[in-house]
Structure formats: structure tokens, C-alpha cells
VEXDO-426048 format. One record per residue (C-alpha): x negated, z, y negated; residue in one letter; residue number from 1. Coordinates in steps of 0.25 Angstrom, whole numbers, plus 5000, padded with zeros to 4 digits. Layout:
% residues N
px = X	pz = Z	py = Y	residuo = A	num = NUM
...
//
This chain:
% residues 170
px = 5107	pz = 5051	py = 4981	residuo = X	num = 1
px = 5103	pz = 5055	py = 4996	residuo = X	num = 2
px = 5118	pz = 5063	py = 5001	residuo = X	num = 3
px = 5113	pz = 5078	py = 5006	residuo = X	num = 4
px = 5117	pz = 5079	py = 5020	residuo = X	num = 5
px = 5127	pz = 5088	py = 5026	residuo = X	num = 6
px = 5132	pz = 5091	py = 5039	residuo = X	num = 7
px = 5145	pz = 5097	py = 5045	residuo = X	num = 8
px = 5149	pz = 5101	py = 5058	residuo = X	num = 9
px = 5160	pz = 5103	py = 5067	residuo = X	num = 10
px = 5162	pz = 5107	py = 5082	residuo = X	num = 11
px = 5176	pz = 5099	py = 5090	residuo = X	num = 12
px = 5177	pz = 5106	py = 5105	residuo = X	num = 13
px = 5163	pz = 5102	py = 5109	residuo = X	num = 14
px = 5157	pz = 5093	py = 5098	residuo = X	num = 15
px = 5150	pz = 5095	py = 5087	residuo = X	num = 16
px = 5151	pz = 5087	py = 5076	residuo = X	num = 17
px = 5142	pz = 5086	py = 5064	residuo = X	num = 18
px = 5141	pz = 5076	py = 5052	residuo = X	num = 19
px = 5129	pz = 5074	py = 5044	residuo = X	num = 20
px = 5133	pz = 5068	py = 5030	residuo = X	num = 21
px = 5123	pz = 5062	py = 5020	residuo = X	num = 22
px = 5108	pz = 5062	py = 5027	residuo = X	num = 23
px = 5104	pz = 5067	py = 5041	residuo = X	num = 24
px = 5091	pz = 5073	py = 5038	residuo = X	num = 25
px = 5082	pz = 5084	py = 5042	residuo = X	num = 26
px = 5090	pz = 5091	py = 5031	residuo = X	num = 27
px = 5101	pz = 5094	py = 5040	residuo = X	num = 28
px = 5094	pz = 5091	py = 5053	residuo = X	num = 29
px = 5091	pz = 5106	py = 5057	residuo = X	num = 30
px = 5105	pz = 5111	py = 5054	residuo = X	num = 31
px = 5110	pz = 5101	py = 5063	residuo = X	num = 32
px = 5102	pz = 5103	py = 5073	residuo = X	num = 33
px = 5104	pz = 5119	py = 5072	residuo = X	num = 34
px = 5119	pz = 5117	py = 5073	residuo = X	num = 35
px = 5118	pz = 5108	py = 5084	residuo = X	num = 36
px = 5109	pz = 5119	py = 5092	residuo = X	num = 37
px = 5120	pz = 5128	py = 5088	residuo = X	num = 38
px = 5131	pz = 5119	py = 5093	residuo = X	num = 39
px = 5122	pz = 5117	py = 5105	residuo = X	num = 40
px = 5121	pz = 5132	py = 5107	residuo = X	num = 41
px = 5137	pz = 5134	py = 5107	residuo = X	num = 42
px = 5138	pz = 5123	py = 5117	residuo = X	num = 43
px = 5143	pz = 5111	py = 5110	residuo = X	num = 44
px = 5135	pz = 5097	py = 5116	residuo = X	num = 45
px = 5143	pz = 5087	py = 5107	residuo = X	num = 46
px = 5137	pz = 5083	py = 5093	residuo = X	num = 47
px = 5143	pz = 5073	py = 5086	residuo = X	num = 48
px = 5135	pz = 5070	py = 5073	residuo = X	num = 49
px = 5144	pz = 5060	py = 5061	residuo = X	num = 50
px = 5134	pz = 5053	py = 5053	residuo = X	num = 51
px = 5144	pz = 5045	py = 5046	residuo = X	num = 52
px = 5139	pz = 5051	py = 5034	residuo = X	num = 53
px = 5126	pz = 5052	py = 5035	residuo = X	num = 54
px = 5120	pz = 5043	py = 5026	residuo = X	num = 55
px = 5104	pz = 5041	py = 5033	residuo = X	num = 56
px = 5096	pz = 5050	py = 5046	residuo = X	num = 57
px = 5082	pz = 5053	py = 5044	residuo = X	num = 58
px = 5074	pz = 5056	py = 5058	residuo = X	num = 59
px = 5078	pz = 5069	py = 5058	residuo = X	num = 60
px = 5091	pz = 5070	py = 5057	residuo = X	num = 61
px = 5090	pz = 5060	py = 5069	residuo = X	num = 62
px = 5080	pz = 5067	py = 5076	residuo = X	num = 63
px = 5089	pz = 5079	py = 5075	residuo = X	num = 64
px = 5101	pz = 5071	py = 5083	residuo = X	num = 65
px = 5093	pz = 5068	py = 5093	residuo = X	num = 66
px = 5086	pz = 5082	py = 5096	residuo = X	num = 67
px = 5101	pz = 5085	py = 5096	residuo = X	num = 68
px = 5104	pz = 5075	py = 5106	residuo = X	num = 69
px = 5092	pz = 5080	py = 5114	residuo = X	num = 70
px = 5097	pz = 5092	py = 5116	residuo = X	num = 71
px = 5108	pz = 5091	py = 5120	residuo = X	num = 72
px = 5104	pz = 5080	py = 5131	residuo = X	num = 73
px = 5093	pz = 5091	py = 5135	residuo = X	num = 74
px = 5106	pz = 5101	py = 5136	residuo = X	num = 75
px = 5112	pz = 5089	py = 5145	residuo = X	num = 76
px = 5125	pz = 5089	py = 5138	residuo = X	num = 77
px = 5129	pz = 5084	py = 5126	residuo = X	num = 78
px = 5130	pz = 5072	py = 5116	residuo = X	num = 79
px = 5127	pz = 5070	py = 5101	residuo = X	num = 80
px = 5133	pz = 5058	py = 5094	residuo = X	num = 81
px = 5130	pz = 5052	py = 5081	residuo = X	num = 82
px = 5143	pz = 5047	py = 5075	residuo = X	num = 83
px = 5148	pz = 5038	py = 5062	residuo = X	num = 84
px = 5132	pz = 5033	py = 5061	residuo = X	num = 85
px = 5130	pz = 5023	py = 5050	residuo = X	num = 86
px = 5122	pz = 5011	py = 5055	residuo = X	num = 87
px = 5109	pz = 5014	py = 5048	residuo = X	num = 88
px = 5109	pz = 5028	py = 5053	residuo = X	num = 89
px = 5113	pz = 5020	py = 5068	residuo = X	num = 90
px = 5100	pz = 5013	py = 5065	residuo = X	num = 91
px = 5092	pz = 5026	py = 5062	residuo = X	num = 92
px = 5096	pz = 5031	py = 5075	residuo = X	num = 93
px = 5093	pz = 5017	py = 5083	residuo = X	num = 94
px = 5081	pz = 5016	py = 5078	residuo = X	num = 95
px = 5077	pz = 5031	py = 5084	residuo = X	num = 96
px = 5083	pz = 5029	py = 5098	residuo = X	num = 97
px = 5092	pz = 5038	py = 5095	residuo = X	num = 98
px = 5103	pz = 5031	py = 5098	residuo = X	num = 99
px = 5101	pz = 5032	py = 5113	residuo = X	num = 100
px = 5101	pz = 5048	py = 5112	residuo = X	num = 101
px = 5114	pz = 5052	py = 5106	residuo = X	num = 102
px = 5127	pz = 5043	py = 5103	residuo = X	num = 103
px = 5126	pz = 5036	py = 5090	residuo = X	num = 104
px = 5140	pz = 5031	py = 5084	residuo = X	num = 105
px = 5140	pz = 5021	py = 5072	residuo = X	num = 106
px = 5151	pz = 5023	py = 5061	residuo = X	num = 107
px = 5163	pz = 5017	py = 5063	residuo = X	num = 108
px = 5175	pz = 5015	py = 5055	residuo = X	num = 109
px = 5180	pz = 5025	py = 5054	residuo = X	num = 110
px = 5169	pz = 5038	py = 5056	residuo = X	num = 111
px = 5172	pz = 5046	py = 5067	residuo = X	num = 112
px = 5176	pz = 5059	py = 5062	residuo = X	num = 113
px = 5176	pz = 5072	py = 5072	residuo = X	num = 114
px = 5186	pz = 5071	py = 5082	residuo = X	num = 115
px = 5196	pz = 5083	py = 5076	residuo = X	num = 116
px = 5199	pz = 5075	py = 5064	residuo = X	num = 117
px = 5200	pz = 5084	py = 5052	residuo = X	num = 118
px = 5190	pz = 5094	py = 5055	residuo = X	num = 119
px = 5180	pz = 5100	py = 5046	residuo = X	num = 120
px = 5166	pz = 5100	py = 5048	residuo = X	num = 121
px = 5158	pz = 5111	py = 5044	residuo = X	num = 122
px = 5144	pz = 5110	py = 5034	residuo = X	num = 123
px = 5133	pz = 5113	py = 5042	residuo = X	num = 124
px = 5123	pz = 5121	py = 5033	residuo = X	num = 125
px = 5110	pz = 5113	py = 5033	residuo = X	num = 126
px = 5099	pz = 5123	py = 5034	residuo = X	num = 127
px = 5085	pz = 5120	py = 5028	residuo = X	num = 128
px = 5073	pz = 5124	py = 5036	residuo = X	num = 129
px = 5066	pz = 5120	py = 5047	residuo = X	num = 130
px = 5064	pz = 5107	py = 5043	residuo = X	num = 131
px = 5052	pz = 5102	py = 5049	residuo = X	num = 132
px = 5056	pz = 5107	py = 5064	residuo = X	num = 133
px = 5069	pz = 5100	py = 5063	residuo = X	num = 134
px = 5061	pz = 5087	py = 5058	residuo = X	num = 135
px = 5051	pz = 5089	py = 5069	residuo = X	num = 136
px = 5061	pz = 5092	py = 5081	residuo = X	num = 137
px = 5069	pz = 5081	py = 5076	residuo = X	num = 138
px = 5058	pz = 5070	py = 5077	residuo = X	num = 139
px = 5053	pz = 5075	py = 5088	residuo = X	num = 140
px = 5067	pz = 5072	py = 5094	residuo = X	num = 141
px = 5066	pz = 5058	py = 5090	residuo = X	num = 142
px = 5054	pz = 5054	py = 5097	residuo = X	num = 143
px = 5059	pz = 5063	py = 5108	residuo = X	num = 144
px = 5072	pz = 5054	py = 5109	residuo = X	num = 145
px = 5063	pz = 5041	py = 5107	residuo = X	num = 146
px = 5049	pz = 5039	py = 5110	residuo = X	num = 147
px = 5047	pz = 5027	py = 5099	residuo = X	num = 148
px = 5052	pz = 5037	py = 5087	residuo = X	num = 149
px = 5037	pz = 5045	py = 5090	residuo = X	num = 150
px = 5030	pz = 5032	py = 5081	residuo = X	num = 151
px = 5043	pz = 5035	py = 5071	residuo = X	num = 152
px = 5041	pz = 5051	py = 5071	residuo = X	num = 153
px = 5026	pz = 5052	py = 5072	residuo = X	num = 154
px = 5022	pz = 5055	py = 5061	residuo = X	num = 155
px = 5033	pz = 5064	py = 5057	residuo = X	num = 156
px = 5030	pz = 5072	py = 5069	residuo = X	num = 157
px = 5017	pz = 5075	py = 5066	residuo = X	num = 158
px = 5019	pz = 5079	py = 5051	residuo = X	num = 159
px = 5031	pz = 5089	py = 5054	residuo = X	num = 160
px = 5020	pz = 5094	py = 5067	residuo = X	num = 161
px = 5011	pz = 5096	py = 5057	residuo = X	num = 162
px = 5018	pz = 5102	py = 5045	residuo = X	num = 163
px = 5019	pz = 5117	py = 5043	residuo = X	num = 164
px = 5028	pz = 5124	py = 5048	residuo = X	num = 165
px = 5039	pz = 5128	py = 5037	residuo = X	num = 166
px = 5038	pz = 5140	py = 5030	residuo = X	num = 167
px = 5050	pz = 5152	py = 5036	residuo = X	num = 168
px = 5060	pz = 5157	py = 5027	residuo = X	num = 169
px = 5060	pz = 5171	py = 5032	residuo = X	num = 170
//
């Protein structure tokens, strides 16, 4: 049985922590990156993401990291760091390039856990909608961070370019 994802967040002084439990996938993709954008907005430049419980990434889910990361850099301030990473998901992100863009910290023994220890991090409500812009800026992202992911993406690029757009709900 494949965990449902959730995501919870938290904000210490200047950083923002979020942990993604169960899969990271286009499903919670553009909550993420809304909250971010939010965060972002209110002057937070720190993102720290736990994926000690995150069980598997697919490309969007990565691809929306690293738009994250891009911004920021394009800002010229800030840092995003992927912490607790299983190895397979270390992989996942090698294999991308991704780990020259943002910091990528395996899990140790223990987790890291937020630096106020004992504080509760809020569900993030993951928001349906939207899905095939958030997959397409995603994957544009990747080949953006790393010219080999075009051969990887190609494909998927031109499908979601193609696609109709999705109906409104208003």
C-alpha cells in the first residue's frame, strides 16, 4: 500500500522547516511550492526540507526543490537544504545534478529534528489543481539546473506543452 503524503511546517527565527512524509510527488508539489512563495514573500531565505520519512521523490517533487533553490539564488540570498535523505532518495537526486544546487544531507543516526526541540509542526493543506503547470515548471527546472536532464525530460516536456489546459473551477 503506497503511504499518502503529508506535509507540515514550521518557521524558527528565519528558517523554514517543512517535512514531507510518505511520497514526494506532484501531489503536494504546488502546496509546497506556494508556501514557500509565501515564505518567500514575508522575507524568510532558509528552507530546510526533512525527508527522513519520505519514503520515494518522483521528478516533480525534485524538480520543485530546485525551482526553489533557483529562486532563491536569483534573489541572491538564501539556502535550501534537503535533510535525514535515505540513500535511495541521495541517489535520485545525484543521478539529477541536483546535488550541486542545494545541500543534500544523508540520514544519520539519529534524524536531525528542528532546532527548537519539541515544537509542532503545522499540516500544510495540499491543494489539488493546477497540476500540469506545476509538473511543467518543475521539469523545466531540472533541465534548467542541468543540461543532461533534457534527454531524461524530453518527452514529458513536450506532452504537458501540448496538453490542454485544465478546465477552471470557477
Amino acid at each position: 500500500m503506497i503511504t499518502p503524503v503529508t506535509v507540515s511546517a514550521a518557521c524558527f527565527d528565519h528558517e523554514v522547516w517543512i517535512r514531507v512524509e510518505g511520497r514526494g510527488n506532484f501531489q503536494s508539489s504546488g502546496s509546497i511550492k506556494r508556501f514557500v512563495h509565501a515564505m518567500i514573500q514575508r522575507g524568510h531565505r532558509r528552507f530546510v526540507f526533512d525527508l527522513g520519512s519520505c519514503e520515494h521523490m518522483d521528478s516533480t517533487f525534485m524538480g520543485t526543490l530546485t525551482g526553489i533553490s533557483q529562486n532563491l539564488r536569483e534573489l541572491g540570498q538564501g539556502s535550501l537544504l534537503a535533510l535525514n535523505v535515505s540513500a535511495r532518495n541521495v541517489e535520485l537526486l545525484e543521478n539529477l545534478g541536483l546535488n550541486f544546487l542545494f545541500d543534500v544531507e544523508p540520514l544519520g543516526d539519529p534524524a536531525r529534528t528542528p532546532a527548537e526541540a519539541g515544537a509542532e509542526l503545522m499540516p500544510l493543506p495540499l491543494e489539488s489543481g493546477h497540476e500540469k503547470a506545476i509538473v511543467l515548471s518543475a521539469h523545466e527546472a531540472l533541465i534548467a539546473a542541468n543540461p543532461a536532464n533534457a534527454a531524461r525530460f524530453k518527452d514529458v516536456i513536450e506532452y504537458l506543452k501540448k496538453a490542454p489546459d485544465e478546465p477552471s473551477d470557477g
